[in-house]
C-alpha positions in Angstrom: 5.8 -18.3 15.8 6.1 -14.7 17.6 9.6 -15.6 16.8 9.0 -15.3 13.2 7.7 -11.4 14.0 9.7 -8.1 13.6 10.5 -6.0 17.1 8.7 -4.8 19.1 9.2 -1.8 21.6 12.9 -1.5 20.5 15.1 1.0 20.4 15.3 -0.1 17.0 12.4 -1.7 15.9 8.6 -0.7 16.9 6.6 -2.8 14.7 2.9 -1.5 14.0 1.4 -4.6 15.4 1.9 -7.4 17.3 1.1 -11.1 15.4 -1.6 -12.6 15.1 -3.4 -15.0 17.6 -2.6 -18.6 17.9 -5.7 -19.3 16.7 -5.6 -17.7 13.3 -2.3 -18.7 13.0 -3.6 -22.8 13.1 -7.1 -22.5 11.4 -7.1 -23.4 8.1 -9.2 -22.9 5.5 -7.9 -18.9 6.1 -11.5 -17.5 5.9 -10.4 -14.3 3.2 -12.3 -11.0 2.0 -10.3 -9.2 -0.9 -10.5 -5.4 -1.0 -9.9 -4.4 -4.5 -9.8 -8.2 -6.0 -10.7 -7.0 -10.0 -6.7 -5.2 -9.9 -3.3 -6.4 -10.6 -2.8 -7.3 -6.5 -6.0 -9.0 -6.0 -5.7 -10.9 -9.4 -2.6 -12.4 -8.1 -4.2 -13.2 -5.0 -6.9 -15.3 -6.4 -3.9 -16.9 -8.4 -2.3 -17.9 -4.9 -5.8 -19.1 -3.8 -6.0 -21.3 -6.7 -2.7 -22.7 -6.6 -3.4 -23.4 -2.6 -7.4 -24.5 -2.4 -7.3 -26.2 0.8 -5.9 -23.1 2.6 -7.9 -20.4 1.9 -11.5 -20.0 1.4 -12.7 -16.2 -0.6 -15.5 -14.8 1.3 -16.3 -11.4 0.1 -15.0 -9.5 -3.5 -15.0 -6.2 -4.5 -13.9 -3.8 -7.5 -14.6 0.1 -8.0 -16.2 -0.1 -11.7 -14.6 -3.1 -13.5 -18.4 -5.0 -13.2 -17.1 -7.8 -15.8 -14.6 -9.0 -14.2 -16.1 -9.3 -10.7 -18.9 -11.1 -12.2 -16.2 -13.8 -13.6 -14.4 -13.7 -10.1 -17.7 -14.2 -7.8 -19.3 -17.0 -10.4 -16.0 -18.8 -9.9 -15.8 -18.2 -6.2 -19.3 -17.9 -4.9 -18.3 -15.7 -1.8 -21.4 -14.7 0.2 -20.7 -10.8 -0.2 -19.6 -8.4 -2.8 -19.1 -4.4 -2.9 -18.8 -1.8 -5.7 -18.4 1.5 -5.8 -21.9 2.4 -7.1 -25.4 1.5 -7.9 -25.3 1.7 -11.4 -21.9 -1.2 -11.0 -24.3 -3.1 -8.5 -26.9 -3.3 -11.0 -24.5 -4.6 -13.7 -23.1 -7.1 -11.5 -26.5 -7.8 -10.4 -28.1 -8.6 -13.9 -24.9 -10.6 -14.9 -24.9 -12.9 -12.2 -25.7 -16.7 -12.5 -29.6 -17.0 -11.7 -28.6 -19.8 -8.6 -26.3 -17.8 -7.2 -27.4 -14.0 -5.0 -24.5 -12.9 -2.7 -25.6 -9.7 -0.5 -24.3 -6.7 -2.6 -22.7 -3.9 -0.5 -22.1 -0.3 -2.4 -19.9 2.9 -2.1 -17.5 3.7 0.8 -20.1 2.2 3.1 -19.7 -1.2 1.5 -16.4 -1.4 2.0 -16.6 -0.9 5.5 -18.8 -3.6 5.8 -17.3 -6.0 3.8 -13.9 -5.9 5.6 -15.9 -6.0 8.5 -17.7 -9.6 7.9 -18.0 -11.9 10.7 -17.2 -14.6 8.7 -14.0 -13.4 7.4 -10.6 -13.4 10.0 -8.5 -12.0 6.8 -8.7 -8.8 4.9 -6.4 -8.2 1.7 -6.3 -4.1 1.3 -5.3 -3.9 -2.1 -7.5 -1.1 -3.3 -5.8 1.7 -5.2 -4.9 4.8 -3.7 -6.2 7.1 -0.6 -9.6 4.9 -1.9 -8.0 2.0 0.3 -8.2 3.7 3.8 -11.8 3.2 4.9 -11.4 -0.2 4.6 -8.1 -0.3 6.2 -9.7 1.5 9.2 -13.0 -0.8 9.3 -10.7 -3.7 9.4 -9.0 -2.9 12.1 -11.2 -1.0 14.4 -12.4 -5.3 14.0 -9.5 -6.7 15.2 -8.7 -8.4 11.5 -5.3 -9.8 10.3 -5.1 -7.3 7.1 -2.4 -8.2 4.2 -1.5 -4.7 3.4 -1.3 -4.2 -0.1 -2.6 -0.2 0.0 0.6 1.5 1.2 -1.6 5.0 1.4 -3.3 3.8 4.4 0.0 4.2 6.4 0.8 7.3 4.0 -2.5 8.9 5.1 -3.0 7.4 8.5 -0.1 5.4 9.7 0.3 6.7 13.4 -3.8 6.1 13.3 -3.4 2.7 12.4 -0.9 1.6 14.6 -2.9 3.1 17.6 -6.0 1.1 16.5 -4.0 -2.1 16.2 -2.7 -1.4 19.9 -6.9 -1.0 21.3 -8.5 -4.0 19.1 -5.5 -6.5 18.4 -5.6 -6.1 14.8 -2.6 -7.8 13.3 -0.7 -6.5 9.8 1.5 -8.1 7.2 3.5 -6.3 4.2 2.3 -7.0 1.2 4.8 -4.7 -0.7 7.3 -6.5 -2.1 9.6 -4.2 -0.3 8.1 -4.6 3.2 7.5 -8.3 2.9 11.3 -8.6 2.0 12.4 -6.6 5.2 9.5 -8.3 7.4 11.2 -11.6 6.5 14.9 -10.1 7.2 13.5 -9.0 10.4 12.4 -12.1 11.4 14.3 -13.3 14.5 16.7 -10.2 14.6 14.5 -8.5 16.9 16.7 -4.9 18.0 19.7 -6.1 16.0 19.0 -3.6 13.0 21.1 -0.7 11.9 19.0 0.0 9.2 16.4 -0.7 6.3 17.3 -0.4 2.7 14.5 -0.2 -0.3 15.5 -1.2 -3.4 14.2 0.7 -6.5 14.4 -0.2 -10.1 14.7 3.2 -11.2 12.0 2.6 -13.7 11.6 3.1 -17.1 13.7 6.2 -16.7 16.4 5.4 -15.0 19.6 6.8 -15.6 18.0 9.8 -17.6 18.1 13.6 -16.1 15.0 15.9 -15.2 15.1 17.7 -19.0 15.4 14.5 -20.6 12.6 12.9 -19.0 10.4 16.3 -18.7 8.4 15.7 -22.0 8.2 12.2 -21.8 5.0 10.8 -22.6 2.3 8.4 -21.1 2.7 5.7 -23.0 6.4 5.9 -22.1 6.1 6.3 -18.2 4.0 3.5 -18.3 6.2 0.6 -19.5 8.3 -0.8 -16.5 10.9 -3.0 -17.5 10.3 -5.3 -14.5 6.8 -5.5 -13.2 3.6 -5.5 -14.6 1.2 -2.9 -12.3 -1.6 -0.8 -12.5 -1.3 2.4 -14.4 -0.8 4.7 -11.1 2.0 2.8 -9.5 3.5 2.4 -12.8 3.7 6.5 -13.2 4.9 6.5 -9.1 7.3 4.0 -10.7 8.6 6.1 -13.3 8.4 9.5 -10.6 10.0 7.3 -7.9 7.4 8.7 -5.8 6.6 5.2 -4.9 9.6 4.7 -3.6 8.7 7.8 -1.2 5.3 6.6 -0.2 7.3 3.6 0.4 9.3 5.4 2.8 6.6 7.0 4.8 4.8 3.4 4.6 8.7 2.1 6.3 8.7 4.6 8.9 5.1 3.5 10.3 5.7 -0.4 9.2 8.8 -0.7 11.5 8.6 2.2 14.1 12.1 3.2 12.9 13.6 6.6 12.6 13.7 8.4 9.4 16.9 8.2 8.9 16.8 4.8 9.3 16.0 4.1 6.0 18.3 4.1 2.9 17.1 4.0 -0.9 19.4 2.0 -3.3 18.4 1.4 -7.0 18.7 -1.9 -8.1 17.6 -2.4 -11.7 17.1 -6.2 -11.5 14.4 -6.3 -9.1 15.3 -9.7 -7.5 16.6 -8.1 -4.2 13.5 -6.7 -3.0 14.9 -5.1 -0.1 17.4 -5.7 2.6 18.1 -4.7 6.4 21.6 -3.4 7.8 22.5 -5.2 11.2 24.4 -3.2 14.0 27.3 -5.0 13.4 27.8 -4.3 10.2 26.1 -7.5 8.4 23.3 -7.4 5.6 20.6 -9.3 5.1 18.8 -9.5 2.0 15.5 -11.2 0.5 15.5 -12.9 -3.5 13.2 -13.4 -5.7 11.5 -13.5 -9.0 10.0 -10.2 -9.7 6.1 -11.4 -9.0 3.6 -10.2 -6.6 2.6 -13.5 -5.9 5.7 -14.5 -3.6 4.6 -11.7 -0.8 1.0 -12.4 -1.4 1.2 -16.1 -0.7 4.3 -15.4 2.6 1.0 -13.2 4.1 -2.0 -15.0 3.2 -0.3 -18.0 4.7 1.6 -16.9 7.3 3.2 -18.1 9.1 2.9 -21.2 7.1 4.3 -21.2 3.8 2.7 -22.4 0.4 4.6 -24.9 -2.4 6.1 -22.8 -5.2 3.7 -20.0 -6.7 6.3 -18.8 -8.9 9.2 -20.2 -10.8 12.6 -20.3 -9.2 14.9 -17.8 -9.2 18.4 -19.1 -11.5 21.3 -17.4 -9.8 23.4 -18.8 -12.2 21.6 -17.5 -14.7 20.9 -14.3 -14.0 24.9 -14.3 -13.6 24.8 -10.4 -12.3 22.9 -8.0 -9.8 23.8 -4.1 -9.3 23.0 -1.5 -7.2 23.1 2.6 -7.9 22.7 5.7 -6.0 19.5 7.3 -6.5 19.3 10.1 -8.4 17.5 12.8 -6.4 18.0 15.6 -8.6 16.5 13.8 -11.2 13.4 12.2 -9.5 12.6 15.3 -7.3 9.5 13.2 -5.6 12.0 11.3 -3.1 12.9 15.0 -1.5 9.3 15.9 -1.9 8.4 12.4 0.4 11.1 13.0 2.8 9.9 16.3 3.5 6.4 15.7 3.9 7.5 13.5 6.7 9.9 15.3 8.4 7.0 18.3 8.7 3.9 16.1 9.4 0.8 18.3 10.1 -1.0 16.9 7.7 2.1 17.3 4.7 1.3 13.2 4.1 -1.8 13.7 3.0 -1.0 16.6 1.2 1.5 14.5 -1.0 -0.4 11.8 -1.6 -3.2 13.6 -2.8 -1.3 16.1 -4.9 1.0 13.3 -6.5 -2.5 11.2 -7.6 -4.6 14.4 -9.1 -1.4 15.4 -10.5 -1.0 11.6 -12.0 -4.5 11.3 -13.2 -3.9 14.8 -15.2 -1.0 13.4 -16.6 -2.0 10.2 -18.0 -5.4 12.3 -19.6 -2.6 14.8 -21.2 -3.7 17.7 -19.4 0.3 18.5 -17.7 3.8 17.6 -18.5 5.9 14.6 -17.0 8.2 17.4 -15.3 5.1 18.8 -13.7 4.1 16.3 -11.5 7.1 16.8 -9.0 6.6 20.7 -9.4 2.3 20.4 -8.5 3.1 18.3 -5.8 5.7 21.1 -4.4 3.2 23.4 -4.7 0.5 21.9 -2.9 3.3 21.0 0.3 3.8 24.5 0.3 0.2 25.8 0.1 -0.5 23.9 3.2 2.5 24.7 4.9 1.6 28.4 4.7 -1.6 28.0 6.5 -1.2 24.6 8.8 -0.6 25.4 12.2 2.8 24.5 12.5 3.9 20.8 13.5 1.2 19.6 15.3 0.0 16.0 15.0 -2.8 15.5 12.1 -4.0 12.0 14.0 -4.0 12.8 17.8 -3.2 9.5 19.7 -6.4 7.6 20.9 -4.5 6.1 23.9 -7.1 7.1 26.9 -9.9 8.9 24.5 -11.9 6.1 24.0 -14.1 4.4 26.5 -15.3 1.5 24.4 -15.6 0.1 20.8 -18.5 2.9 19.8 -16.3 6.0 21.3 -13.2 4.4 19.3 -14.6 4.1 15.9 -16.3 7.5 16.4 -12.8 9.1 17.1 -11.7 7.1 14.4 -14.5 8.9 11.9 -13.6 11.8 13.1 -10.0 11.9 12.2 -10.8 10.2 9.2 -13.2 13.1 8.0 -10.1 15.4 8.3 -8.0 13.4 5.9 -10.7 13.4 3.7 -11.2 16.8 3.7 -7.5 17.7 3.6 -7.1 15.1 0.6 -10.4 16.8 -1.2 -9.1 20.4 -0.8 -4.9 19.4 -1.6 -6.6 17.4 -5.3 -8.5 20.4 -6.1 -5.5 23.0 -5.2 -3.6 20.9 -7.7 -6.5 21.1 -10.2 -6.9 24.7 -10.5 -3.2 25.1 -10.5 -3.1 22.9 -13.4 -6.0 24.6 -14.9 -3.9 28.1 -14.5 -1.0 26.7 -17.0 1.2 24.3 -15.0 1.6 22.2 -18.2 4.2 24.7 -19.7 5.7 25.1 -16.3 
């Protein structure tokens, strides 16, 4: 099925990994732990399970503090392992259990290590929100997993890190983004044969608005997509369009392509989910109903796929799609993206950061709509004015590591200075805020 697999080692197309094994590829029940299973991602997953029983079999669960619903997920499921975020979530989960049923509990950052890193599991869903996802990310593939990436900050944060990883231990990744799955399956078979790679965008709740119309705008409002129904963080990214950034710095480490490369086209349908542009002039797009269970169930089961987990997409009836420019001047954070990637050094993990402090102070009232884009400026150029110039932020690993051990203690080690840089970009943003962004 390597067939089936994006390019590799192209002029074109690098792709992070290379496929799975054979083996995984044939063995069914898919043996499954789900990072982050209690949000909208891993809810949908469970519904792809349920919908396909005798391929997949749910060995380990996890949430941050939602302890109800995990409860109601693991008495269902009965997976041998669990992790939360703290002791004071273990010991809800703990009391709430069924008294037959005691599943080895793990806790904190530390947990989620070990839980993607479960011999019994081959699979790892990373759907856990934000720069939160990347320990688990790493864990599971320093071990060699298949992981169905649903946390675009891993490649945000760590991208190039990743990709080496995947080269040393054979770890295997699929796009869970509806965007990435839709240009993974354009790929398929075209091998160097791409011009280039075009996201599709709804525009969000704003689109078509300016920067003073949408600067007061509030929660309540940036929160209600007219397409898709996501967590409250992606939805705000939504309405910035700073997840179609991340989406691009997620592109350029997905598919090993240059920057400019890749194109941004709004498309306020959402049924093209993205498409690629072919050397000679072709384009290949991927349908859809708007619904994260299409990409979910195309990388749990690949390369197989599952019957229907959605209803059909009427092309009749939807009669009309459209595409738009993007607006840059109105939705500042696609600049702001571009140029953390174009500097490096670091100016990733700067963004990311900066854009969710700056989200989580907006959505608890504390600064404006139209200062999200300006905090998140400030913060690239804090650290530009003190980073020493353009060097890497994740040396390569290629001949540093002498075995598994030295690996994932280089990999700790770079991982230590994301967290760091992430820490010390959300609490730049912080005090800024705390100064008087809000009337900025």
């Amino acid at each position: 099925m390597s067939e089936l697999w994006p390019g590799r080692h192209g002029p074109n197309v690098d792709y992070i990994s290379f496929p799975p094994s054979l083996s995984w590829q044939t063995t069914f029940p898919r043996k499954i732990v789900l990072l982050g299973s209690t949000g909208s991602i891993g809810r949908n997953a469970l519904a792809v399970i349920d919908q396909n029983p005798e391929l997949f079999s749910v060995q380990g669960l996890s949430c941050g503090s939602n302890a109800q619903l995990l409860v109601s997920q693991a008495s269902k499921y009965r997976p041998p392992y669990l992790a939360v975020a703290t002791e004071e979530v273990r010991a809800s989960v703990e009391d709430a259990l069924p008294a037959n049923y005691r599943p080895i509990i793990f806790v904190g950052r530390e947990g989620y290590v070990r839980l993607a890193t479960v011999p019994e599991a081959t699979t790892v869903l990373s759907a856990q929100s934000g720069a939160a996802g990347l320990a688990g990310t790493l864990a599971a593939a320093l071990s060699g997993r298949v992981i169905c990436l649903a946390n675009k900050e891993s490649l945000v944060l760590a991208g190039s890190l990743v990709r080496d990883i995947a080269a040393l231990t054979g770890a295997a990744l699929l796009p869970v983004d509806s965007e990435h799955n839709a240009i993974f399956q354009c790929l398929a078979g075209r091998n160097q044969d791409v011009h280039s790679i075009v996201l599709t965008a709804s525009g969000g709740p704003f689109r078509g608005m300016s920067a003073a119309q949408m600067a007061n705008m509030q929660p309540e409002k940036a929160l209600a997509h007219p397409n898709w129904k996501m967590g409250k963080k992606i939805s705000i990214d939504s309405a910035t369009m700073m997840n179609k950034g991340l989406e691009i710095i997620e592109a350029f480490h997905l598919y090993g392509v240059a920057k400019e490369q890749i194109e941004v086209v709004i498309h306020p349908q959402s049924l093209v989910h993205s498409l690629v542009r072919l050397c000679d002039g072709s384009l290949l797009a991927q349908m859809g109903q708007a619904d994260m269970k299409l990409p979910l169930a195309h990388c749990l089961s690949w390369p197989r796929r599952t019957q229907e987990v959605t209803s059909r997409l009427d092309l009749a009836r939807v009669g009309q799609i459209t595409f738009e420019e993007a607006d840059h001047e109105a939705f500042p954070c696609l600049a702001l993206a571009k140029r953390a990637l174009a500097e490096r050094g670091g100016m990733c993990v700067v963004l990311n950061a900066a854009n969710e402090a700056a989200v989580e102070l907006f959505l608890h009232g504390q600064v404006s709509f139209a200062a999200i884009p300006r905090l998140i400026a400030r913060a690239l150029d804090a650290h530009a004015a003190t980073s020493p110039g353009h060097q890497p932020f994740c040396p390569p690993l290629a001949g540093r590591a002498r075995d598994l051990n030295d690996l994932s203690r280089l990999v700790r080690e770079i991982e230590e200075r994301i967290v760091h840089l992430d820490r010390k970009s959300r609490e730049f943003v912080r005090a800024c805020a705390r100064e008087g962004e809000r009337t900025c």
